[in-house]
VEXPAKOL-696304 format. One record per residue (C-alpha): x, y, z. Coordinates in nm, 2 decimals, decimal comma. Last residue first. Layout:
% VEXPAKOL-696304
c1_c2_c3
X_Y_Z
...
***
This chain:
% VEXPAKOL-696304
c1_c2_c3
0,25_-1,64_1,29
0,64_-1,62_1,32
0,81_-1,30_1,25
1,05_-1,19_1,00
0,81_-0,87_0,91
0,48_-0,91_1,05
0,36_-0,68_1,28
0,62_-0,39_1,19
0,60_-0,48_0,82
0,23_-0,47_0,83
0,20_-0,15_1,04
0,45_-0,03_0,78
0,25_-0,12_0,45
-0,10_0,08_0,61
0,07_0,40_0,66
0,25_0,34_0,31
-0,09_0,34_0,15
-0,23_0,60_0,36
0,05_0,88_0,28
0,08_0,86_-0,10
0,45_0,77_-0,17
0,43_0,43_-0,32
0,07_0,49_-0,47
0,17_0,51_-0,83
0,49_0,26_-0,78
0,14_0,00_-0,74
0,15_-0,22_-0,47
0,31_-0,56_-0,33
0,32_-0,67_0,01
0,53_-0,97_0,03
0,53_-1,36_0,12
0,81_-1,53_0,04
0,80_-1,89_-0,11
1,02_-2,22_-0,01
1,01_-2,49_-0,30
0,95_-2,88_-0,19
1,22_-3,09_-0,13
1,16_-3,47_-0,04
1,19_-3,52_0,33
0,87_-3,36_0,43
0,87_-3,14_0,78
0,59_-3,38_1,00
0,27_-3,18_1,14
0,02_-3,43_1,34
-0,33_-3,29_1,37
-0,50_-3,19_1,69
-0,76_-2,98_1,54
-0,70_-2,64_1,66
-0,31_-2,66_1,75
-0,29_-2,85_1,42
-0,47_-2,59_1,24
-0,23_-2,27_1,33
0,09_-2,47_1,31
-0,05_-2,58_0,97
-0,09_-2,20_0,88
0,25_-2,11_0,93
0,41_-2,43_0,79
0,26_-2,34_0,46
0,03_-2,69_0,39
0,06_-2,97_0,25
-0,19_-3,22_0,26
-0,23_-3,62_0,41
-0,57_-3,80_0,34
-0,63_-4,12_0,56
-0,92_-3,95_0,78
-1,00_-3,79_1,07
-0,89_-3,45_1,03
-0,74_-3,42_0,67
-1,08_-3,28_0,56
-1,08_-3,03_0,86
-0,69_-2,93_0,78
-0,77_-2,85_0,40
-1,09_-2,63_0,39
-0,92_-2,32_0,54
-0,66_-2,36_0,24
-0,97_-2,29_0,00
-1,05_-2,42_-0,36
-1,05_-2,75_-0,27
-0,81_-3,04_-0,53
-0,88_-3,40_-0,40
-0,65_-3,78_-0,45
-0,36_-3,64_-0,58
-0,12_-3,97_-0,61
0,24_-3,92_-0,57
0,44_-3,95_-0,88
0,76_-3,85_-0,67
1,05_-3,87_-0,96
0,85_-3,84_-1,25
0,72_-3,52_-1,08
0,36_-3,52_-1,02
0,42_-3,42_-0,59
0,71_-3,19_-0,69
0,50_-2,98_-0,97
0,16_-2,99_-0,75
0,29_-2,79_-0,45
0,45_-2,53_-0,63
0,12_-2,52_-0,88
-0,12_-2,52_-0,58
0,08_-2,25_-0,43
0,07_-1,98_-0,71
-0,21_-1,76_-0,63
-0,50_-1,58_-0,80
-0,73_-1,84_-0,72
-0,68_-2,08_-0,40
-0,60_-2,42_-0,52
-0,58_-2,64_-0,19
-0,41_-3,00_-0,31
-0,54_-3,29_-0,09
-0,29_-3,59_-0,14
-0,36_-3,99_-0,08
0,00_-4,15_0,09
0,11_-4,46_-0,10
0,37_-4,26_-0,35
0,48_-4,07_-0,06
0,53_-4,39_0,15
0,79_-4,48_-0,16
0,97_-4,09_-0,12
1,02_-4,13_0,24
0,69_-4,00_0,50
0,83_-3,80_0,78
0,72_-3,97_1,11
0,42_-4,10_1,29
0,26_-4,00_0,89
0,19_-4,38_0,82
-0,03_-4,51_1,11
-0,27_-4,18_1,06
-0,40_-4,09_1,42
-0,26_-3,78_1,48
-0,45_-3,70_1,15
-0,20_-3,52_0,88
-0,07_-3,21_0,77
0,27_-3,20_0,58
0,49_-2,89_0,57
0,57_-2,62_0,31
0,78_-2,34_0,37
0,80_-2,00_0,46
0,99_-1,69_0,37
0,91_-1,33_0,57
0,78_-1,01_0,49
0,88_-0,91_0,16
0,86_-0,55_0,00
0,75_-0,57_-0,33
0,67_-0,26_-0,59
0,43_-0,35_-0,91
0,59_-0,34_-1,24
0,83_-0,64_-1,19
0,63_-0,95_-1,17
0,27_-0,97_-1,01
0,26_-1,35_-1,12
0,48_-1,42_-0,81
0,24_-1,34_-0,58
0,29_-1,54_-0,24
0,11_-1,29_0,00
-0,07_-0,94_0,07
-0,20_-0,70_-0,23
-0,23_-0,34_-0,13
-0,45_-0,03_-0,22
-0,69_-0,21_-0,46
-0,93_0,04_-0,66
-0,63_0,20_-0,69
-0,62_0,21_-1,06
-0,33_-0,01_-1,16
-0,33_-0,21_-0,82
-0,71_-0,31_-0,95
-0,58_-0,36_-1,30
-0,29_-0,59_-1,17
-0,53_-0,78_-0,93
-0,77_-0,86_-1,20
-0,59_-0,99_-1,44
-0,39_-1,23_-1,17
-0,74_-1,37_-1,03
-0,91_-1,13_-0,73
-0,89_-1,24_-0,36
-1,07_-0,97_-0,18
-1,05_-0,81_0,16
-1,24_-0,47_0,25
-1,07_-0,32_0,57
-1,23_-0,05_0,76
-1,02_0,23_0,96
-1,23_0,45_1,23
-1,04_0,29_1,51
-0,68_0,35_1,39
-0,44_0,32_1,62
-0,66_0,06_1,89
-0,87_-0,14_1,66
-0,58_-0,13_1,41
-0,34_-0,31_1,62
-0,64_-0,60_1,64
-0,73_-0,55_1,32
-0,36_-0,68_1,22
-0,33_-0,94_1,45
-0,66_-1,10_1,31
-0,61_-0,98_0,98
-0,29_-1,14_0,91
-0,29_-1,56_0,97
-0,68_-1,64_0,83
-0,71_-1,36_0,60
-0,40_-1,45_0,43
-0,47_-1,84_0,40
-0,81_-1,71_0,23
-0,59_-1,54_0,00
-0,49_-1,15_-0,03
-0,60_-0,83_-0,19
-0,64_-0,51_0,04
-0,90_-0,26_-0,01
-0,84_0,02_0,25
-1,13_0,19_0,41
-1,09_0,55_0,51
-1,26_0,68_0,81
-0,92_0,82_0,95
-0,92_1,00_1,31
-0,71_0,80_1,49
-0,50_0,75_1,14
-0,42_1,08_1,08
-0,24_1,01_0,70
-0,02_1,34_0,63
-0,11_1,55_0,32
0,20_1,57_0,14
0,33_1,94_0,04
0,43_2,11_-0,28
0,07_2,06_-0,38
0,02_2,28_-0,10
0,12_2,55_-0,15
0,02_2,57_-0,52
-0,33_2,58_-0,34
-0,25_2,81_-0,09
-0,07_3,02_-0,35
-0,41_3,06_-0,54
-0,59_3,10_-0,18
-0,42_3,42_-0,15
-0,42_3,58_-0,51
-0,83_3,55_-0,49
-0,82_3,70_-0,11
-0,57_4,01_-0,20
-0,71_4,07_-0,56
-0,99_4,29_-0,39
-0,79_4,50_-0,21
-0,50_4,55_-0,41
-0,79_4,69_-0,63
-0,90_4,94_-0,39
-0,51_5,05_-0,34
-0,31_4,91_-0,07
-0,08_5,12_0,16
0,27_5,11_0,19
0,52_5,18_0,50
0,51_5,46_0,74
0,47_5,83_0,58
0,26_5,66_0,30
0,38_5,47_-0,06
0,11_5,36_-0,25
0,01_4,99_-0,30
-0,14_4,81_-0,62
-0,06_5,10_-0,87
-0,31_4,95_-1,10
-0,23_4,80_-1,50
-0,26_4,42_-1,34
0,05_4,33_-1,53
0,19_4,72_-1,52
0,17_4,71_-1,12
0,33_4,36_-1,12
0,60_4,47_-1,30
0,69_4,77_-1,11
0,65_4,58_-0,78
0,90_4,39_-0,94
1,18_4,64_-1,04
1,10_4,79_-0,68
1,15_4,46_-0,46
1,51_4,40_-0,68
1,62_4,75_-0,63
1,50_4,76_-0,23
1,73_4,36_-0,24
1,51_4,06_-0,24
1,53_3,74_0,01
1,15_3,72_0,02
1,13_3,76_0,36
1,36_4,09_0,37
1,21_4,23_0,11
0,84_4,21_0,25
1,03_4,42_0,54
1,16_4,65_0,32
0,88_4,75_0,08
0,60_4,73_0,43
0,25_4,67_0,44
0,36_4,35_0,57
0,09_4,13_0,44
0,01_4,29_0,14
0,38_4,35_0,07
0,38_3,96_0,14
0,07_3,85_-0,09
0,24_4,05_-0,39
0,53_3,90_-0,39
0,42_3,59_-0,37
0,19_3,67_-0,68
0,50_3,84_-0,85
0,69_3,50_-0,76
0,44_3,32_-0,95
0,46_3,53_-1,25
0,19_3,69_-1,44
0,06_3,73_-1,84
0,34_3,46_-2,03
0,29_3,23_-1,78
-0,04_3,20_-1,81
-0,04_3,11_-2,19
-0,18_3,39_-2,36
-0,56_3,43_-2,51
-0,70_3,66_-2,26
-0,50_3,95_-2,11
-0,59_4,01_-1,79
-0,89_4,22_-1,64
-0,86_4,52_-1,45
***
């Protein structure tokens, strides 16, 4: 029998009559079914009674042992079923399986960020999660906070103070900038002082949708430095090759210049005059802060890389 149409469906059936309904199915039993649900024999029988006059069928008749379904018990068992299966399981998370994930995760970070995380970090992955793709972009300020907004970017990784208050943070660690310079450069064998500064010629690495360029630029234009900006790259990766062999000094995070100076033999000195630390975070949408993947894929990057040296 049909339901009446045109009421809100609250108004026509109750969950718990639906619940109720799957567990006398189920049990073929009044008592038992009571028993699950937590209902008294008056409770179970003013409730059957309304179920029976919501669907306008007697639903279950009483035999020697137990209950027995009617025809139409029959056919509204499957349909009432798979409607608490569904409600079921909205009330539950879907777990992240990462060894059998083929998700790909969209992650937004600098060139400098690709070069220090993702080769530790595809390496753990390779092993936990070896159907899992990453897709790395580096998208201005605008951008980023739509793509967090919609979830068409999962996570964004670095120095992102632009990102302000509406996106969740975690941070990972605070580093600092440190001068790059050829082993061979005559006026970098030690810190340079504030005069040698003014001497030295400056590559500045602008990456877009980041705010090191401007930390690094503020103290070397500063009445009181006034040091001479001699190149502006739009990639930190470019930086420590340009520096090699040549008169041209750079700062760099101290992370990445430990990296390049390994590789190209450059001399790393910690500047006297201050420049401003930074922290590197993950941020993300609060949208996505519970949804299994996306904190998955925030706590292998906290266990890699929280407080630890790249």
């Amino acid at each position: 029998m049909a339901l009446p149409s045109g009421k809100p469906l609250h108004r026509q059936v109750d969950l718990n009559l639906l619940e109720l309904f799957d567990t006398v199915y189920l049990t073929r039993n009044l008592t038992e079914a009571g028993l699950r649900l937590g209902l008294s024999q008056s409770a179970m029988s003013h409730n059957l009674g309304r179920l029976r006059r919501v669907y306008g069928d007697e639903l279950f008749v009483r035999m020697p042992r137990g209950v027995q379904p009617t025809p139409f018990a029959d056919g509204l068992a499957g349909p009432v079923r798979a409607a608490l299966d569904i409600v079921r399981d909205t009330l539950g998370r879907a777990a992240f399986e990462p060894a059998s994930s083929q998700r790909v995760f969209h992650v937004a970070m600098s060139d400098i960020g690709e070069r220090l995380f993702l080769p530790r970090l595809l390496a753990a992955l390779s092993s936990q999660a070896p159907g899992v793709l990453l897709h790395t972009s580096s998208p201005d300020l605008p951008a980023l906070c739509d793509g967090l907004a919609s979830g068409a970017v999962d996570l964004a990784v670095g120095f992102m103070p632009g990102l302000g208050k509406r996106f969740r943070q975690q941070r990972l660690f605070t580093d600092r900038y440190v001068y790059v310079a050829d082993a061979q450069h005559t006026q970098m064998t030690e810190p340079p002082t504030l005069v040698r500064m003014r001497s030295l010629r400056h590559v500045v690495a602008c990456p877009p949708g980041t705010r090191h360029a401007a930390a690094v630029e503020d103290v070397l234009t500063s009445p009181r430095v006034r040091a001479p900006v001699a190149l502006r790259v739009a990639s930190f990766l470019s930086v420590a090759p340009i520096v090699s062999g040549s008169t041209l000094v750079a700062l760099l995070p101290s992370n990445l210049a430990r990296v390049e100076a390994d590789r190209l033999g450059l001399r790393v000195q910690v500047p006297r005059v201050a420049f401003p630390s930074f922290e590197v975070s993950m941020h993300w949408h609060p949208r996505y802060h519970r949804e299994p993947g996306n904190a998955w894929l925030r706590e292998q990057l906290h266990r890699l890389f929280f407080e630890r040296a790249l």
